[in-house]
C-alpha positions in Angstrom: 17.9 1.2 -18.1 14.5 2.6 -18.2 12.6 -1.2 -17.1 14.5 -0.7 -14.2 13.2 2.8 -13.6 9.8 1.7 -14.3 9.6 -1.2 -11.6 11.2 1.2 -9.2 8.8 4.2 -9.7 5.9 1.9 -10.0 7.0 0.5 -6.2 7.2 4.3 -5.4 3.4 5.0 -6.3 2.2 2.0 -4.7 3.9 2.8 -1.5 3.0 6.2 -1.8 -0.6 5.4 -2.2 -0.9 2.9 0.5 0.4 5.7 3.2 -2.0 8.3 1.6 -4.5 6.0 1.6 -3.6 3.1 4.9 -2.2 5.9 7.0 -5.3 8.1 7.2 -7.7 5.3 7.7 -5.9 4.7 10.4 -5.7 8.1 12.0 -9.6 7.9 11.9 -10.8 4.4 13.7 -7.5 4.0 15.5 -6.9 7.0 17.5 -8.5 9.4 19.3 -10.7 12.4 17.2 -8.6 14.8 19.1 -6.7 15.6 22.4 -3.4 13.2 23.2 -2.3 10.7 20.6 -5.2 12.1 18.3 -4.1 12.8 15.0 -3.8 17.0 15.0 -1.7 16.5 17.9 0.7 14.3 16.6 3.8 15.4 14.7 4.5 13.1 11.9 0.5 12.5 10.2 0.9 16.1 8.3 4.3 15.2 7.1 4.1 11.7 6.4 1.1 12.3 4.4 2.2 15.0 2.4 5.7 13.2 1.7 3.0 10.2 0.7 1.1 12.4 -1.8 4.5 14.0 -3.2 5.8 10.9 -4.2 3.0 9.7 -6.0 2.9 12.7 -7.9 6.6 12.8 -9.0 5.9 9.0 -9.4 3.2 9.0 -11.3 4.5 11.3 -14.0 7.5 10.0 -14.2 6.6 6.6 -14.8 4.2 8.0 -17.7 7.2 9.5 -19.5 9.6 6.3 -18.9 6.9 3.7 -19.8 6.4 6.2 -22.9 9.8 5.9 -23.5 9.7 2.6 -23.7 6.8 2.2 -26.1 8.5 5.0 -28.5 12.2 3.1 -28.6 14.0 6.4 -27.1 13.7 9.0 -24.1 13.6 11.5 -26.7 10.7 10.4 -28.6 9.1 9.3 -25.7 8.9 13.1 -24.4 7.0 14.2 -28.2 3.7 15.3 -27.7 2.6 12.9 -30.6 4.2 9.8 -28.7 2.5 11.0 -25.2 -0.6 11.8 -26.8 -0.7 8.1 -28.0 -0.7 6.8 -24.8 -3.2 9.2 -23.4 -6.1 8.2 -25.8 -4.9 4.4 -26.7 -3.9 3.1 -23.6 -5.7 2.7 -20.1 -2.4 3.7 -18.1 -2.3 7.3 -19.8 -5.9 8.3 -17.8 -5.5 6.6 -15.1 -1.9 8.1 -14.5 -3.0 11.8 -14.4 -6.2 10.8 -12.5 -3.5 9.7 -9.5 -1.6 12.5 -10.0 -4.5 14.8 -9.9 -5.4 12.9 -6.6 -2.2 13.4 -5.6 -1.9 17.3 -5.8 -5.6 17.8 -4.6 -4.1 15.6 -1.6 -1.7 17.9 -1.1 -3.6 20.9 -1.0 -5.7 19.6 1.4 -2.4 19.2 4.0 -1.3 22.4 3.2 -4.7 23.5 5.2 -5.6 24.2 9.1 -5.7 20.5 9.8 -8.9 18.8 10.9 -10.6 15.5 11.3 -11.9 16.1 8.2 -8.5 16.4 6.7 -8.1 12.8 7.0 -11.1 11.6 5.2 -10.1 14.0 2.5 -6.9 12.4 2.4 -8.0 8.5 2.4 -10.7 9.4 -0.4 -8.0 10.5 -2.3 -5.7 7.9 -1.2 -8.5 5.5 -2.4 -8.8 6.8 -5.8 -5.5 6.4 -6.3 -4.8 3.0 -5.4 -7.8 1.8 -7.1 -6.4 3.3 -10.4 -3.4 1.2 -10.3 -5.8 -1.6 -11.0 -6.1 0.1 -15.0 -2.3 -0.4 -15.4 -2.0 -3.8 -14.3 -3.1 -7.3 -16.1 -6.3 -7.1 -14.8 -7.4 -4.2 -17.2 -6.6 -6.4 -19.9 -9.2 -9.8 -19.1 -11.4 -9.2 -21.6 -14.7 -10.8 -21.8 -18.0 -10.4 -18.9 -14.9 -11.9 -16.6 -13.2 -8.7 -16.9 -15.3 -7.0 -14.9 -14.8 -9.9 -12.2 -10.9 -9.4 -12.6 -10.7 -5.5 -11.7 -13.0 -5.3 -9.0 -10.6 -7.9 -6.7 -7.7 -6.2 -8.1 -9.2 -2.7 -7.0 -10.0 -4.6 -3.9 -6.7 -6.5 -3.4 -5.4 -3.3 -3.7 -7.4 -1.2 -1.1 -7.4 -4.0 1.2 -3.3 -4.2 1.4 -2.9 -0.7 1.3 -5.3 -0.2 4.7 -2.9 -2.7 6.1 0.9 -1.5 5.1 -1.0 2.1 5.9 -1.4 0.8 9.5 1.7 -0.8 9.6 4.1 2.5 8.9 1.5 4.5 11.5 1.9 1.8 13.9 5.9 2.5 13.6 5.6 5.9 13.4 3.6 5.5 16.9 6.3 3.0 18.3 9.2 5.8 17.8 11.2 5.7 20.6 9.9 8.6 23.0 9.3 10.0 26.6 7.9 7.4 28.6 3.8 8.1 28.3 1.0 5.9 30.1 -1.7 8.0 28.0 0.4 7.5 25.2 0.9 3.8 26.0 -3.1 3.5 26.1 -3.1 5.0 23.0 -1.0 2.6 21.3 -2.7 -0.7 23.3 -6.1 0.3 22.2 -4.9 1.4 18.8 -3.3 -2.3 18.3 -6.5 -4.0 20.0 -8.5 -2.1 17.9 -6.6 -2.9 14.9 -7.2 -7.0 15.6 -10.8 -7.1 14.2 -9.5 -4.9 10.9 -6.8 -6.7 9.7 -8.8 -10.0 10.2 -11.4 -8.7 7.5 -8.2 -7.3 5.4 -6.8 -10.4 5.5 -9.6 -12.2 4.3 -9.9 -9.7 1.5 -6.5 -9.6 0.7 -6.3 -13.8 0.2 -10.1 -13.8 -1.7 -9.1 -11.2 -3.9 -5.8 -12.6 -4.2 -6.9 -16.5 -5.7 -9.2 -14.5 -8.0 -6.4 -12.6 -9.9 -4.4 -15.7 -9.9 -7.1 -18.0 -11.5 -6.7 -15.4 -14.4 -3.5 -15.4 -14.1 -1.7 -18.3 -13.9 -5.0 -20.7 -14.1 -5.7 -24.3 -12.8 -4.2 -25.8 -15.6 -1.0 -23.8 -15.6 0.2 -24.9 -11.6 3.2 -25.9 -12.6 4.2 -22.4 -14.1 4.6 -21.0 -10.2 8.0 -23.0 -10.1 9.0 -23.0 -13.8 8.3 -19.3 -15.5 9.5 -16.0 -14.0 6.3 -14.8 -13.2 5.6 -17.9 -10.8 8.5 -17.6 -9.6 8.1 -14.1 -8.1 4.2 -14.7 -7.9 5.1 -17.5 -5.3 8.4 -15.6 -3.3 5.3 -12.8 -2.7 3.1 -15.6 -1.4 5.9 -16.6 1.0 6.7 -12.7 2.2 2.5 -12.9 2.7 2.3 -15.6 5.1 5.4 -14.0 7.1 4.2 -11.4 7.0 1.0 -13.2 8.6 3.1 -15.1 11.2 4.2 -11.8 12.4 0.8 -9.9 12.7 -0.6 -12.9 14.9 2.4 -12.7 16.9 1.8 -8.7 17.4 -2.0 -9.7 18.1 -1.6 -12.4 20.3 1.4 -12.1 22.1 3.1 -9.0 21.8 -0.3 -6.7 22.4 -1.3 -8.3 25.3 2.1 -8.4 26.6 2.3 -4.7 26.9 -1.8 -4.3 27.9 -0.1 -6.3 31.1 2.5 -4.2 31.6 0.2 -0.9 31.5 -2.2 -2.5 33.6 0.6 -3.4 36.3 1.9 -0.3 36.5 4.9 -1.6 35.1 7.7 0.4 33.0 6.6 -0.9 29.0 10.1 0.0 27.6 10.7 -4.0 26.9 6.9 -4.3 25.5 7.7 -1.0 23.2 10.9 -2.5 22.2 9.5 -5.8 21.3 6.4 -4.7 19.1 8.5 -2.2 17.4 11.5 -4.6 16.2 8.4 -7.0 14.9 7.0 -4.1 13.6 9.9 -3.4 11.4 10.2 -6.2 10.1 6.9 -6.9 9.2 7.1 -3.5 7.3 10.2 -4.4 5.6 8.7 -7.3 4.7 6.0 -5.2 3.0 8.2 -3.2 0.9 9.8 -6.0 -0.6 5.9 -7.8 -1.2 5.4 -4.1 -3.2 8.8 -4.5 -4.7 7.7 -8.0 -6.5 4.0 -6.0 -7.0 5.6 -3.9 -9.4 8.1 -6.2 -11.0 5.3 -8.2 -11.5 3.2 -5.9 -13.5 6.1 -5.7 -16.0 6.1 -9.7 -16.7 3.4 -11.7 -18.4 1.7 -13.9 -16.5 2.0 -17.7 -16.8 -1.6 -17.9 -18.2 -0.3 -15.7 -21.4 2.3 -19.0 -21.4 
């Protein structure tokens, strides 16, 4: 019962992180610095950022004590100091776990504050740090060699680089809530998505350089055949599938749905259809997300078909 718990808590902190983190970025370059549709006068960037932080937290420690558990044989030996304080100084995840959660809480304080624009670079810094920790509990901590070095930075990378996007994605839905019909808030949006083109272009390209990195460690050029024949492949190449939808769906927002409601603002014409549209794609595309951080986690449990 406690793998389970693992994979599930582990999908919490990345999703947790990747709001922190995504989610402020977002309410800096996207929207206004203040007045309508700026962050401070929104309603949901204070919560949704403290929920963010909250979860990683509980997360974080959580998964220390079940993945403990695991290592010890029992819950109740797992929750001895002597079994925790094994971890701590003989394993990579130990620090790195109360690094995020420290993150976490100092996130937290920070929201608790009179918010300001500054708020929101507290919160991505911190929502950085966290992310790129997750790259000491994963395989890439464990390439040894002057490769290793090589192996964590596009993992850290990989990791910043998809957080920034499902960030974006769950502000952009949080945006798209259905609401009092609002031209200013309707420009907000357009330029918000416009602006958003150009990032997710370079977050892309990050996400699928960084990506055939980890997997020449991973599975290797002479271990193909293990994407369709070992568990790891298997999952490795379902979230290569959930990728390109979700890549099919963010040029549809960009090139069709984005301009489509650009037109209707422009025209003077009521956007309910245009709001409608970009917020069922948006859904999905978030969905689709959740289930790519889903097999994230899963995967970090599994060895990977170049251990084969």
């Amino acid at each position: 019962m406690l793998e389970p718990a693992v994979i599930v808590l582990r999908l919490l902190q990345f999703a947790g992180a990747m709001v922190l983190f995504g989610s402020s970025l977002f309410l800096i370059y996207a929207l206004p610095r203040d007045g309508p549709g700026s962050g401070a006068e929104l309603s949901w960037p204070r919560k949704i950022l403290a929920w963010s932080a909250g979860v990683v937290l509980a997360a974080s420690l959580a998964g220390l004590l079940a993945h403990t558990s695991i290592l010890a044989g029992s819950v109740r030996e797992g929750m001895t100091a002597s079994s925790l304080s094994a971890v701590m100084t003989t394993m990579s995840m130990g620090p790195s776990t109360l690094i995020r959660a420290g993150a976490a809480a100092l996130a937290l304080v920070a929201l608790v504050r009179r918010i300001s624009p500054a708020t929101w670079w507290q919160c991505a810094g911190l929502g950085a740090v966290i992310s790129a920790s997750f790259a000491w509990m994963g395989h890439g901590a464990a390439t040894e060699g002057a490769l290793g070095l090589l192996h964590l930075s596009a993992d850290i990378l990989h990791t910043l680089a998809a957080g920034a996007w499902i960030g974006a994605l769950v502000a952009f839905f949080l945006l798209l809530r259905p609401r009092a019909p609002s031209v200013t808030l309707d420009r907000v949006l357009h330029r918000a998505l416009h602006g958003f083109s150009g990032v997710g272009t370079g977050l892309v390209a990050v996400i699928a350089a960084t990506g055939l990195v980890s997997s020449w460690f991973l599975v290797g050029p002479t271990r193909i055949s293990g994407l369709w024949t070992t568990p790891y492949g298997q999952l490795l190449s379902l979230k290569l599938v959930l990728f390109i939808s979700m890549l099919v769906l963010a040029a549809a927002n960009r090139f069709r749905l984005t301009p489509a409601l650009g037109a209707a603002i422009n025209g003077g014409k009521p956007s309910v259809q245009a709001l409608d549209a970009l917020r069922r794609s948006l859904l999905i595309e978030t969905a689709l997300s959740i289930l790519v951080l889903g097999l994230v986690a899963w995967l970090g449990t599994l060895a990977p078909v170049s251990a084969g």
